[in-house]
C-alpha positions as CSV (number, residue, x, y, z in Angstrom):
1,X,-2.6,176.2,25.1
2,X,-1.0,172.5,25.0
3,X,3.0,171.9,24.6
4,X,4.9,172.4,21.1
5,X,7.3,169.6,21.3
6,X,10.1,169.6,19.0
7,X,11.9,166.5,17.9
8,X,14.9,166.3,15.6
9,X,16.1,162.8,14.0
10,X,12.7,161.9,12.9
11,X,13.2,160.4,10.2
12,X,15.1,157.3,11.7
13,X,12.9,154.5,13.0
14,X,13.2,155.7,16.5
15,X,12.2,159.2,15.8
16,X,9.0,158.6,13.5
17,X,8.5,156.1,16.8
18,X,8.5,158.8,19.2
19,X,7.0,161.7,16.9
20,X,3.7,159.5,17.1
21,X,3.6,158.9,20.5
22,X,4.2,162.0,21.9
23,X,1.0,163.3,19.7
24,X,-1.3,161.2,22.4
25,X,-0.4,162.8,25.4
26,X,-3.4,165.0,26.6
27,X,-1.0,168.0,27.1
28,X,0.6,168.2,23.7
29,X,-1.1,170.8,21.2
30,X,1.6,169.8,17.8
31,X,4.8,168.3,17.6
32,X,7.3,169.4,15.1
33,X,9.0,166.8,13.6
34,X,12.5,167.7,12.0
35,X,15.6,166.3,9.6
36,X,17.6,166.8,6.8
37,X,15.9,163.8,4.6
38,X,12.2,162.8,4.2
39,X,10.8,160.1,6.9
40,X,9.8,156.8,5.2
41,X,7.8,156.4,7.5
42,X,4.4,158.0,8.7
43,X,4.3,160.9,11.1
44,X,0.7,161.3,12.4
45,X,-0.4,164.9,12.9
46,X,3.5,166.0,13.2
47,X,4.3,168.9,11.3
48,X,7.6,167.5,9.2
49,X,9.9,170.7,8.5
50,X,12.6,169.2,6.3
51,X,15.9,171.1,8.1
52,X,19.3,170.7,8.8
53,X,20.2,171.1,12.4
54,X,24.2,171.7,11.6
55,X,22.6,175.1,9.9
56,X,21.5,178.4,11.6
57,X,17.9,178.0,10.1
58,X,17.0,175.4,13.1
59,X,16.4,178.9,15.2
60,X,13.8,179.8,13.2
61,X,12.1,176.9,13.2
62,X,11.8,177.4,17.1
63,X,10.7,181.0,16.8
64,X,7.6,180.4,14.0
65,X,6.5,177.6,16.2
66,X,7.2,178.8,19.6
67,X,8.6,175.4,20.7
68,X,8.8,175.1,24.5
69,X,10.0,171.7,24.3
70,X,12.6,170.2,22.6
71,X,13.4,166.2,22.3
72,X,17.1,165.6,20.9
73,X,17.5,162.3,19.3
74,X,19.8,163.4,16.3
75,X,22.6,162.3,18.2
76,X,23.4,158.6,16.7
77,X,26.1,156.2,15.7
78,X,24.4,155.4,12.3
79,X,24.6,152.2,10.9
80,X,26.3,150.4,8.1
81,X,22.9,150.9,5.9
82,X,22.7,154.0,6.7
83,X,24.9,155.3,3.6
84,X,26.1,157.8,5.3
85,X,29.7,159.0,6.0
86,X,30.9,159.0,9.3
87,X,32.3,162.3,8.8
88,X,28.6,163.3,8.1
89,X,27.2,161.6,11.0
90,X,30.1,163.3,13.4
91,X,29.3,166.7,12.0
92,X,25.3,166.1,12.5
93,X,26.0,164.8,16.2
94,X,28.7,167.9,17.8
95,X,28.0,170.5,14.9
96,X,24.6,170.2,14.9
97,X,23.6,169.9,18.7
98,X,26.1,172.8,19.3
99,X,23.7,174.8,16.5
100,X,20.8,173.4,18.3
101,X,21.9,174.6,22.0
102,X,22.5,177.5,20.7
103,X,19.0,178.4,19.0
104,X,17.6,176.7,22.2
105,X,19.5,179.5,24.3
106,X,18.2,182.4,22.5
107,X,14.4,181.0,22.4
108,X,12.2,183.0,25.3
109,X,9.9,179.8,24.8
110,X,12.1,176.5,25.3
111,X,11.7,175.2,28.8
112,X,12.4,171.9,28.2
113,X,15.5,169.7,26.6
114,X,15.7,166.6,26.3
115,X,18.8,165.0,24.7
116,X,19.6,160.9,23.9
117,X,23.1,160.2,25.4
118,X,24.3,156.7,25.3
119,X,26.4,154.7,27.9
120,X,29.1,154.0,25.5
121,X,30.4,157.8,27.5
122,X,31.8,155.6,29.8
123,X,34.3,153.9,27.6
124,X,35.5,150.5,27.7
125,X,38.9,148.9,29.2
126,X,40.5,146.4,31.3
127,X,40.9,148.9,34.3
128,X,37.3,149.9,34.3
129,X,35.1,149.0,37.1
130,X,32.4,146.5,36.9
131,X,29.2,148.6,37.0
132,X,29.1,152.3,35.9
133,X,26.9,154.9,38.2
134,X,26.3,158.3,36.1
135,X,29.3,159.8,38.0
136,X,31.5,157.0,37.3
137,X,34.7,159.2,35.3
138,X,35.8,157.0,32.3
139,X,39.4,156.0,32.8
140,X,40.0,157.2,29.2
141,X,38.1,158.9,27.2
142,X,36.7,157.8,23.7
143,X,39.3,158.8,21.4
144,X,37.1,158.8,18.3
145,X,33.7,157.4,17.3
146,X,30.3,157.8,18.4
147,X,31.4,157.8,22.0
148,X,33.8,160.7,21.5
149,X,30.9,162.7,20.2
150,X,28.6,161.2,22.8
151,X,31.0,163.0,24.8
152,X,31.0,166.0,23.3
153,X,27.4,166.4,22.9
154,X,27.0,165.9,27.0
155,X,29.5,168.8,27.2
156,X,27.9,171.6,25.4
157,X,24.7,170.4,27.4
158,X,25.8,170.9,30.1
159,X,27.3,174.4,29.2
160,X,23.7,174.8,28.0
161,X,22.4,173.7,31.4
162,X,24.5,176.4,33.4
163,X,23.9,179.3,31.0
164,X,20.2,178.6,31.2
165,X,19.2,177.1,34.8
166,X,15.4,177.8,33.7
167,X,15.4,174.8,31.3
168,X,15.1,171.6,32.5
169,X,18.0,169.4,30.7
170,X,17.3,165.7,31.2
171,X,20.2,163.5,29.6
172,X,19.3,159.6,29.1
173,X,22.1,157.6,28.3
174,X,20.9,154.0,27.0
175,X,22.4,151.1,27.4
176,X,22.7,149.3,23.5
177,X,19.4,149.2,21.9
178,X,17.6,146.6,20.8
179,X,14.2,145.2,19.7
180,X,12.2,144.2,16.2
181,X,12.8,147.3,14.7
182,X,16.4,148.2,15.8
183,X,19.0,149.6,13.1
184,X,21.9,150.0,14.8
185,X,25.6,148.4,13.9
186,X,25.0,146.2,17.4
187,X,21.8,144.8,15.8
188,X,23.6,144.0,12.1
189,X,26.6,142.6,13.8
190,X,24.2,139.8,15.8
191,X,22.4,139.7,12.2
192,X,25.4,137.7,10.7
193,X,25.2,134.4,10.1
194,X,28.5,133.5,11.6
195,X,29.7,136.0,14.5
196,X,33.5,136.7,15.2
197,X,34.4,137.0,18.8
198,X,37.9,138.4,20.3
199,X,39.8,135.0,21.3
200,X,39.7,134.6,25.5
201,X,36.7,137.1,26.1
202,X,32.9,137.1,26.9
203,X,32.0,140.0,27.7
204,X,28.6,141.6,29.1
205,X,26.4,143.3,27.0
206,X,23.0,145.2,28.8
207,X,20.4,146.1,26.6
208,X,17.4,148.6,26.6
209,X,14.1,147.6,24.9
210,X,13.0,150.3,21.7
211,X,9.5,150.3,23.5
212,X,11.2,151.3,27.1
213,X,13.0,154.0,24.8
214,X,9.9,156.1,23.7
215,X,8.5,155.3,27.0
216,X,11.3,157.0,29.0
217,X,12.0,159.5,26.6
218,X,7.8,160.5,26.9
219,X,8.1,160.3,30.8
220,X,11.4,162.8,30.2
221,X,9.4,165.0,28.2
222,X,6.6,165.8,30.1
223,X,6.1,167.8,33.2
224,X,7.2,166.0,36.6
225,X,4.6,163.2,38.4
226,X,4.5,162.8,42.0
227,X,7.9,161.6,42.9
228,X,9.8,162.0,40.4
229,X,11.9,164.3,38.2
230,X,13.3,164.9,34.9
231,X,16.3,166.8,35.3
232,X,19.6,165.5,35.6
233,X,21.9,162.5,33.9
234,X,20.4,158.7,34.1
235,X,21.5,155.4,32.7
236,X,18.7,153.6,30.8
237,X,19.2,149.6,30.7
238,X,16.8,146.4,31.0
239,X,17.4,144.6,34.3
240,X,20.3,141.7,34.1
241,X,23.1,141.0,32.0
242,X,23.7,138.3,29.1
243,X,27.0,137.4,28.2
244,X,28.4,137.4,24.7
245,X,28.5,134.0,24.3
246,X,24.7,133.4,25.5
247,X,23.6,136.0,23.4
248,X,25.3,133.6,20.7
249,X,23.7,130.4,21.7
250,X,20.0,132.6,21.7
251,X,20.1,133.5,18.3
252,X,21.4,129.7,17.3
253,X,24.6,131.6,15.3
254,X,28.4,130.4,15.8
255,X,31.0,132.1,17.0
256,X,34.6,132.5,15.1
257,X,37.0,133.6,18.6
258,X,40.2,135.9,17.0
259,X,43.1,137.1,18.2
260,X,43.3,140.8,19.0
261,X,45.3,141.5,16.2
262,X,43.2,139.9,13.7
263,X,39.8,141.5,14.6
264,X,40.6,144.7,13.4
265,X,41.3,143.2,9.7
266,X,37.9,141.5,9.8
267,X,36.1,144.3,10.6
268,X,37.5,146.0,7.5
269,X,37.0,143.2,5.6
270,X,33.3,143.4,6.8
271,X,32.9,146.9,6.2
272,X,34.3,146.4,2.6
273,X,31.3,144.0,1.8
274,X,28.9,146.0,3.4
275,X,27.8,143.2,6.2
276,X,28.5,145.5,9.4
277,X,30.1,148.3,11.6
278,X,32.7,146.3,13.2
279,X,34.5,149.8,14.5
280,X,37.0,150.1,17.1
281,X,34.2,151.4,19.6
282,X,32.5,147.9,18.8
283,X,35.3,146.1,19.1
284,X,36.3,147.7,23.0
285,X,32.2,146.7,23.3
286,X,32.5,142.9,22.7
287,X,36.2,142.8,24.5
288,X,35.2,144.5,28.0
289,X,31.2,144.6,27.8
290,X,29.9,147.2,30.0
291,X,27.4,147.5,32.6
292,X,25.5,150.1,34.2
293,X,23.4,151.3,37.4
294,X,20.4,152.0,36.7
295,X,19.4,153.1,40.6
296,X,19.0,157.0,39.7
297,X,16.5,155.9,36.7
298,X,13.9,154.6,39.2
299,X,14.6,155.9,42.3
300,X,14.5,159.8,41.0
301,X,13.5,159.7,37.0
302,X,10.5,157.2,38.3
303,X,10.8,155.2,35.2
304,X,10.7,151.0,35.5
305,X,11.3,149.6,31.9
306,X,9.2,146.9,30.8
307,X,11.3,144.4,29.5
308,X,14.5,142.9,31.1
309,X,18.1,142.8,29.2
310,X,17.3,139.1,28.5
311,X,13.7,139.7,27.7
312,X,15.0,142.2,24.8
313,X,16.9,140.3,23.2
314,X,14.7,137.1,23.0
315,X,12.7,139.8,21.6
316,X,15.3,141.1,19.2
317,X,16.1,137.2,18.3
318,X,12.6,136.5,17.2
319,X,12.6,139.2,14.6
320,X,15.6,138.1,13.2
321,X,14.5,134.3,12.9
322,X,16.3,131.1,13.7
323,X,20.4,130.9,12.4
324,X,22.4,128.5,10.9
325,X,22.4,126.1,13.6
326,X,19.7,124.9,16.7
327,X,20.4,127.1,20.1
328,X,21.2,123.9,21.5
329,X,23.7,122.8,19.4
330,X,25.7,126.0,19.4
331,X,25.3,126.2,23.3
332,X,27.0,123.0,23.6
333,X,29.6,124.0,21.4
334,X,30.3,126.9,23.1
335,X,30.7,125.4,26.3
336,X,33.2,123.3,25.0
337,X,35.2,126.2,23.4
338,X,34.6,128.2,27.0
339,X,36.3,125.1,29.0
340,X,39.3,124.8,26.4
341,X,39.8,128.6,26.5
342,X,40.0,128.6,30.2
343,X,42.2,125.8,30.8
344,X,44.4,127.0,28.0
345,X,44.4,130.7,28.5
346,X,44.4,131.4,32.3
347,X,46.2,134.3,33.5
348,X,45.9,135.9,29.5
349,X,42.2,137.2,29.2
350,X,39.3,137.3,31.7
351,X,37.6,134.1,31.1
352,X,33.7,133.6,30.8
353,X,31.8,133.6,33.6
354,X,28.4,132.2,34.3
355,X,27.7,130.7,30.6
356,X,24.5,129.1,30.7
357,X,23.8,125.1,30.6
C-alpha cells in the first residue's frame, strides 16, 4: 500500500500546484485534496472533499481515508482579490490549524506533517540583525497580521510535535513568494503601475521561486534520502538579495518615496480602490527588508532551489510585462533620487546600499 497524502488549501494556486505533483511520486497511492470552496483549477486523480478545516469534521476526513500524511498549506496571508475578510483568513490560519493538530493527534495513521510557515515570524525593525538563522528570536513579535498568526500556527506545532514525537513535523518557512503564477499582496503591490516607497529606505527583499516551493514541500513530504532529513524548522529562499529599488528598475515601474507618516494613508487609500494589500506587515517589509540563512535548508533538509532571488523575480517580471517606463530610464532616475537621499538624509534613515549601474 502507497502513502494517503492529505493537503488542505487546495484550492489556491499553490495548492492545486502541489496536489498534482504529489500524485507522480512512485510511493503515493491517492492524495486528498481539501477546502472550504471549489478549486478553479484541475486536480488530477485528487480526491477533492469540499471541508472546512476551522470545523471538527476535518477528523473524519482523516479517519475514512486513513491519511498518514498530511501537507498544511492553509496557512496564508490572502490577497487583496481574494475577497475575503481578514477576520476570515485569521480564523482559517490559528482556528483551523489548531482543529487540524488536533484531528492529526488523535489519528493512529498520521506520521507525517508538513506545515508552510513563512519568514515574515521573524518580524521586521531597525534593531534586527542582518540575516535571520531559524533560531534567530524576533526582537518583537508580530503584533497582528499574517505574521502574528504565522506565529501562532508554529506554536501549536510545536505543542503538536512534543505531544506526538512519532510524527515527523517539518516546518518551511519561505522567504516572499514569487513567480508567473503568484497571488500574493507582495506580487499586486509590484503589479502597480507606479510604486510608493517609504522616503530614505531600500530595503532587501529575498524571494523563493513557486516551482522551488512544490519542490521542497515534495522533498518535505516524502520519506528521508540519503543525507538528509525532514524534521525540524528551515528557512526557504533563492540565493542573493535584490534591493527595493532594483526590483523597481527590473520591472521598468517608478517609484513615489513617502514619509513614514504618509504611507499608512496610501495604503488605505489603495485598499479603498481595490489595487493592493498595503498592510502594516508590508509596510515593516519594504522599510527593513529581511533576509534569511538558508544553511539548515541544504546542509540537513538536502534541498538546493533552482532559481536564485534575482533569477525569480526576472521571472516574476516577465509575467507581468514591461511598465510605464524602459528599465533603463527608471534606473537612472533612481540613482539620482538614491544620491540626493543620501546626501540630504544622512544620519535619518539607512541609506541604499549597492544599487545597481
Amino acid at each position: 500500500m502507497g502513502k494517503v497524502v492529505l493537503v488542505t488549501g487546495a484550492a489556491r494556486q499553490l495548492g492545486g500546484r502541489f496536489v498534482r505533483r504529489i500524485q507522480r511520486e512512485p510511493d503515493v497511492e491517492r492524495v486528498i485534496a481539501v477546502d472550504s470552496v471549489g478549486p478553479a483549477h484541475r486536480l488530477g486523480s485528487a480526491e477533492f472533499v469540499r471541508t472546512d478545516i476551522r470545523q471538527s469534521a476535518i477528523a473524519r476526513v482523516l479517519a475514512e481515508h486513513a491519511v498518514d500524511t498530511v501537507v498544511h498549506l492553509a496557512v496564508t496571508g490572502g490577497s487583496a482579490g481574494s475577497g475575503g475578510a481578514r477576520s476570515a483568513v485569521k480564523e482559517t490560519n490559528v482556528i483551523g490549524t489548531m482543529q487540524l493538530l488536533g484531528a492529526c493527534q488523535k489519528s493512529p495513521t498520521v506520521r507525517r506533517l508538513v506545515v508552510k510557515s513563512s519568514t515574515s515570524v521573524y518580524g521586521g525593525t531597525s534593531r534586527d540583525p542582518a540575516v535571520f538563522t531559524e533560531t534567530t528570536q524576533p526582537k518583537s513579535l508580530p503584533a497582528a497580521g499574517f505574521a502574528k498568526d504565522a506565529v501562532e500556527v508554529e506554536g501549536y506545532v510545536r505543542g503538536f510535535a512534543r505531544r506526538r514525537p512519532d510524527v515527523a513535523v517539518c516546518v518551511l518557512r519561505f522567504a516572499n513568494i514569487l513567480g508567473p503564477y503568484a497571488d500574493s499582496a507582495l506580487a499586486e503591490y509590484f503589479s502597480i503601475p507606479v510604486m510608493p516607497t517609504v522616503l530614505g529606505y531600500d530595503p532587501r527583499l529575498q524571494f523563493v521561486h513557486e516551482d522551488d516551493v512544490v519542490d521542497v514541500l515534495r522533498l518535505a513530504a516524502g520519506e528521508p534520502g540519503r543525507g538528509t532529513l525532514n524534521s525540524g524548522t528551515f528557512n526557504i529562499a533563492g540565493d542573493g538579495v535584490l534591493l527595493l529599488s532594483q526590483c523597481a528598475r527590473r520591472l521598468g515601474r517608478p517609484t513615489v518615496p513617502l514619509v513614514m507618516p504618509a504611507v499608512p494613508w496610501v495604503g488605505s487609500a489603495l485598499r479603498a480602490v481595490g489595487v493592493t494589500e498595503f498592510s502594516p506587515e508590508q509596510i515593516r517589509l519594504l522599510t527593513h527588508g529581511r533576509v534569511v540563512e538558508t544553511t539548515q535548508m541544504r546542509s540537513t533538509l538536502g534541498f538546493e532551489p533552482m532559481y536564485t532571488t534575482a533569477e525569480t523575480f526576472a521571472d516574476f517580471a516577465r509575467s507581468r510585462g514591461s511598465g510605464l517606463l524602459p528599465p533603463e530610464r527608471v534606473g537612472r532616475a533612481v540613482d539620482r533620487v538614491a544620491g540626493m537621499l543620501n546626501a540630504d538624509l544622512s544620519g535619518v534613515g539607512p541609506a541604499a546600499e549597492g544599487a545597481e549601474r
